[in-house]
TORDO-874971 format. One record per residue: x, y, z of N, C-alpha, C, CB in turn; residue in one letter; residue number from 1. Coordinates in pm, whole numbers, plus 50000, padded with zeros to 5 digits. Glycine has a CB too. Example, Ala and Ser with C-alpha at 12.3 -4.5 7.8 and 13.67 -1.06 7.14 Angstrom:
ATOM,51319,49431,50780,51230,49550,50780,51320,49670,50780,51131,49553,50905,A,1
ATOM,51285,49775,50708,51367,49894,50714,51290,50003,50787,51408,49940,50572,S,2
REM end
This chain:
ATOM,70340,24984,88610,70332,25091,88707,70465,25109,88780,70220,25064,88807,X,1
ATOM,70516,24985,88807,70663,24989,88850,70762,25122,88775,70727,24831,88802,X,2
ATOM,70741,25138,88648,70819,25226,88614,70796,25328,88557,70884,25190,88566,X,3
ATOM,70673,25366,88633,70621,25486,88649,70681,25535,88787,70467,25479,88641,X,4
ATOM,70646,25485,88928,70683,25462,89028,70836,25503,89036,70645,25339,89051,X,5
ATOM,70920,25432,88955,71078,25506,88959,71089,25632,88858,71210,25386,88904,X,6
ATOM,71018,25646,88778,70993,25773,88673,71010,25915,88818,70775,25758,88568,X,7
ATOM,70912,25871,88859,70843,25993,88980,70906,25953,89080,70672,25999,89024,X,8
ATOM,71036,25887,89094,71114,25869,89251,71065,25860,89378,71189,25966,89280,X,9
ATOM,70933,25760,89313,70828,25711,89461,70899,25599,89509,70650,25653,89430,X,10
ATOM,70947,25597,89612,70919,25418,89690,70855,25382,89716,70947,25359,89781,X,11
ATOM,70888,25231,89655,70793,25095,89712,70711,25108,89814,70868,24982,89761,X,12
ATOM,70779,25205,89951,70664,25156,90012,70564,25309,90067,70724,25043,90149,X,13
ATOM,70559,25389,89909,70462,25449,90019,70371,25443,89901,70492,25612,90110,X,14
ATOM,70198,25488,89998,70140,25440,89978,70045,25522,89864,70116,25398,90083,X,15
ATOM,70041,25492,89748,69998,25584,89645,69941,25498,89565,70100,25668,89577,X,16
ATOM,69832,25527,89559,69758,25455,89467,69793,25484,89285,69605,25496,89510,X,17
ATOM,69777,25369,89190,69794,25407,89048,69762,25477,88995,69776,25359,88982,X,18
ATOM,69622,25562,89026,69582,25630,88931,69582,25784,88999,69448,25569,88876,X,19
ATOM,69651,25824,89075,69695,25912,89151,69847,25899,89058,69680,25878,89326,X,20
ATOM,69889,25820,89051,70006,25850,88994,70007,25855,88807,70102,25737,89060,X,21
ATOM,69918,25789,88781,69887,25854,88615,69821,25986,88639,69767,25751,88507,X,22
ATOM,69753,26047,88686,69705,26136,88684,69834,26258,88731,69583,26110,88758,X,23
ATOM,69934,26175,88803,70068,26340,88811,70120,26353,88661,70260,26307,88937,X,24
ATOM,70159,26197,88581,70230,26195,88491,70119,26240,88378,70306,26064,88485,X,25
ATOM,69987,26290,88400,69883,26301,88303,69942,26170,88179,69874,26487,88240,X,26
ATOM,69903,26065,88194,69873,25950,88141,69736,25884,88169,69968,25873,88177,X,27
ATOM,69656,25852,88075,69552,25776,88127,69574,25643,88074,69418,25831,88096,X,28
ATOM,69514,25548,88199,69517,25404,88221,69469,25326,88039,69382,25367,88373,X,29
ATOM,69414,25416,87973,69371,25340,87842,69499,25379,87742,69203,25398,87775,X,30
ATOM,69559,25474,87759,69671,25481,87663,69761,25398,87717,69730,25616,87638,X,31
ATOM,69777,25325,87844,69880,25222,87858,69795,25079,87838,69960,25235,88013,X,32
ATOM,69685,25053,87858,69641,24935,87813,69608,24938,87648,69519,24901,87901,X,33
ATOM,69592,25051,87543,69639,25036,87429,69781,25019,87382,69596,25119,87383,X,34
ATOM,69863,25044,87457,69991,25068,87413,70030,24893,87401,70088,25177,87530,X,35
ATOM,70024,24850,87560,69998,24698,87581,69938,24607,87409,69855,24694,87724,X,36
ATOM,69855,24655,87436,69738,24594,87389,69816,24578,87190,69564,24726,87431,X,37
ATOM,69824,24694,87165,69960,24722,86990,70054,24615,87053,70086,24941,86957,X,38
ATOM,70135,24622,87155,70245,24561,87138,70226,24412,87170,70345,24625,87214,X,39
ATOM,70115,24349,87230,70107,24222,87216,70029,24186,87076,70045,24169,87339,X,40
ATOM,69929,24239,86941,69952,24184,86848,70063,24215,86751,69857,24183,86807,X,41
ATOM,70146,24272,86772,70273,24307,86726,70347,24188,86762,70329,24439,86784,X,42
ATOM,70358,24110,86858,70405,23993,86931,70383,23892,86836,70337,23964,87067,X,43
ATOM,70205,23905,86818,70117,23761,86810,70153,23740,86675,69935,23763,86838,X,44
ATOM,70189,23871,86594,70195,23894,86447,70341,23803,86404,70204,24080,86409,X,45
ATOM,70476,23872,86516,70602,23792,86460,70585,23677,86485,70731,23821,86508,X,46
ATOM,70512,23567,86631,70504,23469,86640,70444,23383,86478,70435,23470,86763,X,47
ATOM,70360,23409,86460,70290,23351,86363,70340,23325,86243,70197,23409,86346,X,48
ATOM,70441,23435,86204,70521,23452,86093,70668,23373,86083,70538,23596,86087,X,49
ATOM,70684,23341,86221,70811,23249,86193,70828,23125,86306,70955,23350,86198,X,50
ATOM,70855,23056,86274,70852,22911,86339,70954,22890,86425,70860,22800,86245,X,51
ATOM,70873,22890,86531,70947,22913,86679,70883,22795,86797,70907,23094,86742,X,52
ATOM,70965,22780,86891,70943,22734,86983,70785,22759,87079,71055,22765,87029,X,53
ATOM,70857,22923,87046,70724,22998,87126,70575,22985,87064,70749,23166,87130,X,54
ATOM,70561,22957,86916,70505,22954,86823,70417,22850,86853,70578,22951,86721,X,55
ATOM,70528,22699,86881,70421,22588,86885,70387,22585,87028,70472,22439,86831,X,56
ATOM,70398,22621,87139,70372,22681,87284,70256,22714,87247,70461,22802,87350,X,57
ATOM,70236,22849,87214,70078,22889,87168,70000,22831,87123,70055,22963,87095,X,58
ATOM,70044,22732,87003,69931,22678,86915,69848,22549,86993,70003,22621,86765,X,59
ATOM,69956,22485,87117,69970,22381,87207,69839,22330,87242,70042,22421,87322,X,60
ATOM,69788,22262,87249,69691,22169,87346,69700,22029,87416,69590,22148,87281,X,61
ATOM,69699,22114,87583,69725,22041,87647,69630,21905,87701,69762,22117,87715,X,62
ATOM,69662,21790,87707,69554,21749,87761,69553,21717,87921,69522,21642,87684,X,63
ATOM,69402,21618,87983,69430,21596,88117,69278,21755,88126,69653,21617,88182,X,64
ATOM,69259,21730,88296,69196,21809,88312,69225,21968,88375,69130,21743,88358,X,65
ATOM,69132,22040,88368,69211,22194,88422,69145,22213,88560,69174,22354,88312,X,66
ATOM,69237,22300,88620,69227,22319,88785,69114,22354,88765,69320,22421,88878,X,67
ATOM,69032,22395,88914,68914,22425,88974,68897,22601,88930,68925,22384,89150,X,68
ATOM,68799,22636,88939,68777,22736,88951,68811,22848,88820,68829,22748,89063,X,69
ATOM,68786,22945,88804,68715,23055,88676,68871,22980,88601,68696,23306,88712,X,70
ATOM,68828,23047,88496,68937,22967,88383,69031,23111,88367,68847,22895,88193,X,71
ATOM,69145,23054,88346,69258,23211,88315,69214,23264,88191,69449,23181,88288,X,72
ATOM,69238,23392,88175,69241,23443,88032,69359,23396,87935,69247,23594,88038,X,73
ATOM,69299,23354,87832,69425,23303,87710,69452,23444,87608,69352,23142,87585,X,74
ATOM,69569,23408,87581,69645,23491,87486,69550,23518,87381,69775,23425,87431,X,75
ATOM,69542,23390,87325,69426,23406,87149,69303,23463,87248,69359,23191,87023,X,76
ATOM,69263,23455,87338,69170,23492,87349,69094,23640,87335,69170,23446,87426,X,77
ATOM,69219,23681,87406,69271,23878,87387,69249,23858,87226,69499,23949,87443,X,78
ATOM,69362,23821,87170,69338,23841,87028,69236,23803,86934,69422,23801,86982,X,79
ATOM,69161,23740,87000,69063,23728,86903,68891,23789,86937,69069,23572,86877,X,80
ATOM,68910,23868,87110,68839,23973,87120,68838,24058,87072,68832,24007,87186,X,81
ATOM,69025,24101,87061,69040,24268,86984,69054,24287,86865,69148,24347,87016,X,82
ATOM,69080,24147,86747,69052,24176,86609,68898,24113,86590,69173,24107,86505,X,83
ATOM,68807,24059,86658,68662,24044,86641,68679,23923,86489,68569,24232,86610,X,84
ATOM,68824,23813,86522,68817,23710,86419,68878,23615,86505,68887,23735,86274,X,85
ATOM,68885,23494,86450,68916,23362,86530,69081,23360,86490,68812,23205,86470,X,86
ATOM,69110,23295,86611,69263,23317,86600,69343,23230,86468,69330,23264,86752,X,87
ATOM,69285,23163,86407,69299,23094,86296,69335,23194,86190,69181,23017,86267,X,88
ATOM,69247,23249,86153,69163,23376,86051,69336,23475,86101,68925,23473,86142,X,89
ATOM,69354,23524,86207,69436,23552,86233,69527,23546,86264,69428,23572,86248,X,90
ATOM,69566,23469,86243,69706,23367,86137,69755,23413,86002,69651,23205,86083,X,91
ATOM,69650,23375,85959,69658,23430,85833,69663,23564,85817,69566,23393,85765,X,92
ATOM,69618,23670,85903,69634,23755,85818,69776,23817,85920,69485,23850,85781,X,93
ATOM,69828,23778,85968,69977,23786,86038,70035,23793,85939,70037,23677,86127,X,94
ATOM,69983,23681,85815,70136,23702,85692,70113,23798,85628,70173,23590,85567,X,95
ATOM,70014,23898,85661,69993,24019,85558,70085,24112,85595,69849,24089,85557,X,96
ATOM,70112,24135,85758,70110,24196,85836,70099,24356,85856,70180,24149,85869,X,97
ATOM,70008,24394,85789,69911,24528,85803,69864,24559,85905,69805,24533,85737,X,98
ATOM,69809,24433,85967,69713,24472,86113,69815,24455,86172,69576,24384,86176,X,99
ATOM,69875,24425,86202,69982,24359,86329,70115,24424,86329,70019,24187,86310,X,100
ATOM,70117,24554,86232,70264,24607,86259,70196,24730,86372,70367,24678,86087,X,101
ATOM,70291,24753,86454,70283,24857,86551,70317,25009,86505,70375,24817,86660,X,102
ATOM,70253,25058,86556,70210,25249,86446,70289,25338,86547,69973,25335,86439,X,103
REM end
């Protein structure tokens, strides 16, 4: 939203709500959470495909126990809501990379 916000030469501090401001730029909030949404398995796709730092980060399990309270959302987790397969499964098909190139 930040750079929407300088798009439309709003400042920081006044007070405009987001969807007041997609609605000047006629953008709706789902074409930027799809857009998001392509470019992080576009992400998940190069991670997988080449052996990286960032790579074994993701695959990581930590041990010890986790803080209090609701659990964060995980990365695979997105991804394996929005291809409706286990992030394993989608691994594999990263090396195809059909699903995971950005259109």
């Amino acid at each position: 939203m930040k750079c929407y916000r300088r798009m439309l030469r709003i400042p920081c501090i006044a007070k405009r709500k987001n969807t007041e401001i997609l609605k000047e730029l006629k953008v709706g909030q789902d074409w930027l959470l799809n857009n998001i949404k392509a470019r992080k398995l576009s992400y998940f796709g190069h991670l997988k495909r080449h052996d990286s730092l960032e790579k074994h980060i993701l695959e990581a399990r930590l041990e010890g126990k986790r803080r209090k309270g609701r659990p964060t959302r995980r990365w695979t987790e997105n991804i394996k809501e929005w291809l409706q397969i286990s992030p394993t499964e989608a691994g594999r098909e990263a090396q195809k990379r059909e699903v995971f190139r950005r259109e």
